[in-house]
C-alpha positions in Angstrom: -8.9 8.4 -27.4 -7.8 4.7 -27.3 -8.2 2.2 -24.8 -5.8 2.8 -21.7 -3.0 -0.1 -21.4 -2.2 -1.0 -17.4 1.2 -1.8 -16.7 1.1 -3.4 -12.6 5.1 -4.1 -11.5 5.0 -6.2 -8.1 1.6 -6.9 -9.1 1.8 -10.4 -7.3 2.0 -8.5 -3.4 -0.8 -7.3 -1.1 -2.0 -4.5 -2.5 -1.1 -5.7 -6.4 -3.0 -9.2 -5.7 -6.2 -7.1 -5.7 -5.6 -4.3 -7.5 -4.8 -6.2 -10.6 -8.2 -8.0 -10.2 -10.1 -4.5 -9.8 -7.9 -2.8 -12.7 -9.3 -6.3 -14.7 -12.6 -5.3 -14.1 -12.5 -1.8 -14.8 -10.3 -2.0 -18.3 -10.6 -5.9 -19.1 -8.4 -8.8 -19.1 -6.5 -8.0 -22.1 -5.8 -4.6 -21.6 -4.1 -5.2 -18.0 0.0 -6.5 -17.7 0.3 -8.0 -14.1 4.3 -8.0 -13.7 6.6 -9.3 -10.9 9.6 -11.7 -10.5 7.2 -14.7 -10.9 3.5 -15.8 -11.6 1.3 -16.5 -8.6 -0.2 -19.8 -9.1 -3.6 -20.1 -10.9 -3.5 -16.2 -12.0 -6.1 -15.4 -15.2 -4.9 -12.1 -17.4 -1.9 -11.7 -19.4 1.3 -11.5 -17.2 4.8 -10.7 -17.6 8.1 -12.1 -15.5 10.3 -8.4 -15.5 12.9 -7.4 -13.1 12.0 -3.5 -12.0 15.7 -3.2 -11.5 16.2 -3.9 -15.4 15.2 -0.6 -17.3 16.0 -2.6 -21.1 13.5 -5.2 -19.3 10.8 -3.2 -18.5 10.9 -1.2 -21.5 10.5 -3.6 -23.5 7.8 -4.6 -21.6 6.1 -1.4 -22.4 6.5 -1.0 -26.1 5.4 -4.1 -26.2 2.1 -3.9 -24.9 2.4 -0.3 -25.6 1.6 0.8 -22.1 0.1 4.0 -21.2 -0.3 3.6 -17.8 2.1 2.4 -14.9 0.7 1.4 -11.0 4.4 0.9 -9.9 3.7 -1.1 -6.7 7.4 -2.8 -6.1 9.3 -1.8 -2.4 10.9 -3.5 0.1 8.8 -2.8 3.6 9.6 -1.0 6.5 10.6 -3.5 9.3 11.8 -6.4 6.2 13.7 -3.2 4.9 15.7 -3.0 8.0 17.6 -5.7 8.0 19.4 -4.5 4.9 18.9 -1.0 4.2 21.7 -0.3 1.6 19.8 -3.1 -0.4 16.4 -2.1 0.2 17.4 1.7 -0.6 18.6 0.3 -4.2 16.0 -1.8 -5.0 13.1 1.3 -4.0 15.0 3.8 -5.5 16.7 2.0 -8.6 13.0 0.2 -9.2 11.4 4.2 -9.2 14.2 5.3 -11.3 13.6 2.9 -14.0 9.9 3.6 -14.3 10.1 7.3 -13.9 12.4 7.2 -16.9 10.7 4.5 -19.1 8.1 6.5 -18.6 9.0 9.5 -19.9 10.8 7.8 -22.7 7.8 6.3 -24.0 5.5 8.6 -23.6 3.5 7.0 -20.8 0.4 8.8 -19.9 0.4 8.1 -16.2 1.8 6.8 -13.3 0.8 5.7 -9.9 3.4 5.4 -7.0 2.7 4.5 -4.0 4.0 6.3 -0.4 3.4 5.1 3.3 2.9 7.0 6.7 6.4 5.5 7.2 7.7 8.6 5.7 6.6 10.3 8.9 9.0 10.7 11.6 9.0 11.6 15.4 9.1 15.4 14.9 5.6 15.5 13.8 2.0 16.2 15.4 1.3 12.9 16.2 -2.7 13.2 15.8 -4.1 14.8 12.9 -0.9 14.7 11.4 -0.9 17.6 8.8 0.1 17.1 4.8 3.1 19.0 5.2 4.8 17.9 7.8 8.3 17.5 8.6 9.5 14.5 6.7 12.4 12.8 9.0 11.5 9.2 9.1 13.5 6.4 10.9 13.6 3.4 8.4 15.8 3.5 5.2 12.1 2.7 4.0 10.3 5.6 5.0 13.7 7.5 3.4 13.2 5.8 0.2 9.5 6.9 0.5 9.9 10.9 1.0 13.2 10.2 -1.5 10.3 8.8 -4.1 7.8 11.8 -3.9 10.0 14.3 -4.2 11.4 12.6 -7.5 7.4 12.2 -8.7 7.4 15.9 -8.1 10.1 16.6 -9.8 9.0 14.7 -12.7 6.0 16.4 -13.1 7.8 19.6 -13.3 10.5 19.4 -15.1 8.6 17.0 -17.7 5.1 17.0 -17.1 4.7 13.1 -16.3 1.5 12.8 -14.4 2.8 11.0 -12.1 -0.1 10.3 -8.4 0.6 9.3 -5.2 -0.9 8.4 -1.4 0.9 7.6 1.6 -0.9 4.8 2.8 -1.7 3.6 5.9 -1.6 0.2 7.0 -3.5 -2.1 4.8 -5.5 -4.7 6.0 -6.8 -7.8 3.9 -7.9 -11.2 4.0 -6.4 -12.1 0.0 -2.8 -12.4 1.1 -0.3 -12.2 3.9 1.2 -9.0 4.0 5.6 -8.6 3.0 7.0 -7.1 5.5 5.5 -4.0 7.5 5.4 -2.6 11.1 1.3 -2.7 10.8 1.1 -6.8 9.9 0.1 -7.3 13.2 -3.4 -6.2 12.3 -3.3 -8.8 9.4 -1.9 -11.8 11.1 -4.5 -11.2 14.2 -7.3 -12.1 12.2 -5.2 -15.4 10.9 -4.5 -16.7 14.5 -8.2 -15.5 15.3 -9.8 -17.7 12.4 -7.5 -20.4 13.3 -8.3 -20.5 17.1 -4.7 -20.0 17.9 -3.6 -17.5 20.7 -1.7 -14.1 18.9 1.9 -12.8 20.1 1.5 -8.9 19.4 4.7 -6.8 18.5 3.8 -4.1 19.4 2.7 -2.6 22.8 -1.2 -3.2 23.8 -1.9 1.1 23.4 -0.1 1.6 20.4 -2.5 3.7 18.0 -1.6 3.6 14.1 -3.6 4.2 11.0 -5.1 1.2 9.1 -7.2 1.2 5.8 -9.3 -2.0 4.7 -8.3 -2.8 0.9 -11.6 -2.1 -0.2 -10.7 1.4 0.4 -6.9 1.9 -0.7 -7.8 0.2 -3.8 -10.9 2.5 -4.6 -8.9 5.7 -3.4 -5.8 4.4 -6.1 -8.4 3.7 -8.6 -10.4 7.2 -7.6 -6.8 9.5 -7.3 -5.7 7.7 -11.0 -9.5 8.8 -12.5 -9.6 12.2 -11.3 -9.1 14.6 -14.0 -5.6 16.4 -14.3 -6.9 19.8 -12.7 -7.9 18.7 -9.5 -5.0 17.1 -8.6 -3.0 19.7 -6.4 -0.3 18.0 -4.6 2.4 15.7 -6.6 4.6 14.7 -3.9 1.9 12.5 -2.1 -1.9 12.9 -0.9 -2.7 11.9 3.1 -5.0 9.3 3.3 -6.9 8.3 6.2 -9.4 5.1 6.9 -9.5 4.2 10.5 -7.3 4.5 13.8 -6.7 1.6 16.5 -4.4 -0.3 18.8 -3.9 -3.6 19.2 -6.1 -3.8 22.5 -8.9 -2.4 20.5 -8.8 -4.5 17.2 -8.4 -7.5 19.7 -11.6 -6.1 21.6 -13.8 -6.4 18.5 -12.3 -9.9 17.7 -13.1 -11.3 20.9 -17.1 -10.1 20.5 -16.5 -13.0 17.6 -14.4 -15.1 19.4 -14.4 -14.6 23.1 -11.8 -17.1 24.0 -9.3 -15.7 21.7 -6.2 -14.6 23.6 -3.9 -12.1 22.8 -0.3 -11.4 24.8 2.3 -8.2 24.1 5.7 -8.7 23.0 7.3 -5.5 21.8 10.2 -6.2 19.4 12.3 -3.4 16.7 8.8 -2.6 15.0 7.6 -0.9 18.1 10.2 2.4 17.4 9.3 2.6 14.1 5.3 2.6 15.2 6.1 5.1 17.9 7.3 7.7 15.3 4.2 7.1 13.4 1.1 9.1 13.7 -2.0 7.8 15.6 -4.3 9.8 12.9 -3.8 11.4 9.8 -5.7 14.3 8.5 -6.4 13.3 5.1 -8.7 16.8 4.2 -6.8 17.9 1.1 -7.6 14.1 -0.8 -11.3 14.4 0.3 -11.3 18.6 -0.8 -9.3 17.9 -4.2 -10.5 14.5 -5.6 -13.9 13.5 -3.1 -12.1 10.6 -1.1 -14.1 9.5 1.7 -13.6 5.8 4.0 -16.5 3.8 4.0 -15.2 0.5 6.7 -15.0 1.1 9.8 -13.1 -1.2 12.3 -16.1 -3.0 13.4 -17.1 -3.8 9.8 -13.6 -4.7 8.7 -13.5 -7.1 11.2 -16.7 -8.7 10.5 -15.6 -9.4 6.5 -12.3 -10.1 7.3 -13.3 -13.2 9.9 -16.0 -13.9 7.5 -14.1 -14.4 4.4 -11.3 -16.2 6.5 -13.5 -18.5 8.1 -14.4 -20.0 3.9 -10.3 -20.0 3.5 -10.0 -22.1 6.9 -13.2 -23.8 6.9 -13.6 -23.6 10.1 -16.8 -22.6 12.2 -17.3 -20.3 14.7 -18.0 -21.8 18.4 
C-alpha cells in the first residue's frame, strides 16, 4: 500500500489549526493539503486556497494531489449559524455534498466528518444521553448536523465510502479562538482569566454541558480514522464524551489560579440552545468499538490552558 494523501478543508479553524499540525506529524509535511478560503499567516506544509462550495474546485484539488483521504472540517456554528440559517444550511450541506461526491468520484479511501452534540434536542435524557436518541435539534446547525450523518450513512451503503464520524462536544483550546458556538464561553474564560479582565458569561451560572480538551478530540479523530474497517459499527456518528461542567465550576478552578478573577451571568439566545443540550453523554459504544478513553480532566485542562496562555500574553501570575 502507498502512502496515505490528507486532504483538511477548513483546516485554518479550531479544530483544523491543530489537527493539521498532528496529521503533519503522523504522515509528514508533504503528504498533508491544509485547505480553506485563505492561508493563516506563517503556516509550514503545502496548502491550498479552495472554496468547499465549488465541487470542479475541490476536485481538482484532489486529483491533483491525488488524495485518499478527506478530514472535512468546514461548518458554520451553532449560535453564528443563527443569524442566517437558510445560508448556514447551504454552506453545511452544499460543502458535505461536494466531498461526499468527490469522494466517491475519485475513489477516495476515507473520509472524516465531523457532528456536534448540537444535533441533540430537548426530547432527550438529558444525562447519560444515549447514542440513539431522538434527533430534534433547535439550530438550523444541529439540523444540518443529523442532516450530515444520515447522508455519511447513506454513503456507506449505497457505495461503500468509509465515511467516520463523532459528535463532538465542546472543544476547548488555547491555539485559537473558537468560530461561533454556544460552548465558547469556556474558551474565552481562560482569555479574560490570563488577561486579568473580569468575564461576562452567556450562559446561566448552573448550566452543565459537555466539553473535551483538544488533546482529546484530536486523538479520538485520529484514533476513530486508524481503527480498522471492522470495528467500526455505527456510520451515522459515534458519542463522545471528555468532561462535564458549568460555568460556576470552570470559574471555580480558575479562581484557585487566580483568586481575584471575577465572573458575572448574562444569559443571551445561546442559553436555549444549551438548555436542549445534554449535561453528559454516554460515550460507551466509541470506547467498546474502537478503545476511546479521556485522559484531561477539568482541573488539568485548566492548568495547560492558563499555562500555555500566560507564554501568549506574557503575563505573570500575582
Amino acid at each position: 500500500m502507498g502512502i496515505d494523501k490528507i486532504l483538511i478543508t477548513g483546516a485554518g479553524g479550531q479544530l483544523g489549526t491543530v489537527l493539521t499540525k498532528e496529521l503533519q506529524k503522523k504522515y509528514g509535511l508533504d503528504n498533508v493539503v491544509a485547505s480553506d478560503l485563505k492561508m493563516k499567516p506563517n503556516f509550514e506544509g503545502c496548502f491550498e486556497i479552495v472554496d468547499v462550495t465549488d465541487l470542479h474546485a475541490l476536485k481538482k484539488c484532489v486529483l491533483k494531489h491525488k488524495i485518499t483521504q478527506i478530514y472535512h472540517l468546514v461548518a458554520i456554528l451553532s449560535a453564528k449559524g443563527e443569524a442566517d440559517p437558510l445560508r448556514t444550511w447551504d454552506i453545511n450541506m452544499k460543502c458535505l455534498f461536494n466531498v461526499l461526491e468527490v469522494s466517491r468520484l475519485c475513489n477516495v479511501n476515507k473520509v472524516f466528518y465531523p457532528s456536534s452534540i448540537a444535533v441533540f434536542g430537548d426530547e432527550i435524557e438529558m444525562d447519560n444521553t444515549p447514542q440513539s436518541p431522538n434527533l430534534t435539534p433547535l439550530t438550523v446547525y444541529g439540523m444540518s448536523k443529523v442532516a450530515g450523518e444520515n447522508w455519511v450513512n447513506y454513503y456507506y451503503k449505497r457505495y461503500g465510502l468509509d465515511v467516520r464520524s463523532i459528535r463532538y462536544p465542546g472543544i476547548i483550546g488555547y491555539q485559537s479562538m473558537p468560530g461561533g458556538g454556544t460552548t465558547d464561553y469556556a474558551v474565552d474564560i481562560y482569555h479574560k482569566a490570563v488577561k486579568e479582565e473580569p468575564f461576562s458569561c452567556f450562559l446561566e451560572a448552573s448550566t452543565q454541558l459537555p466539553l473535551i480538551y483538544m488533546d482529546d478530540a484530536i486523538r479520538a479523530t485520529i484514533e476513530l480514522m486508524d481503527a480498522p474497517a471492522e470495528k467500526i459499527k455505527i456510520r451515522t456518528a459515534y458519542n463522545l464524551a471528555g468532561l462535564s461542567c458549568s460555568p460556576e465550576e470552570l470559574y471555580a478552578t480558575i479562581k484557585n489560579i487566580y483568586p481575584n478573577f471575577e465572573i458575572t451571568y448574562k444569559p443571551d439566545f445561546r442559553q436555549a440552545i444549551a438548555d436542549s443540550w445534554p449535561n453528559t453523554i454516554d460515550d460507551s459504544s466509541a470506547k467498546n468499538d474502537w478503545n476511546w478513553k479521556p485522559a484531561f480532566d477539568l482541573e488539568t485542562m485548566t492548568q495547560i490552558m492558563i499555562t500555555a496562555l500566560k507564554k501568549e500574553y506574557k503575563t505573570v501570575t500575582v
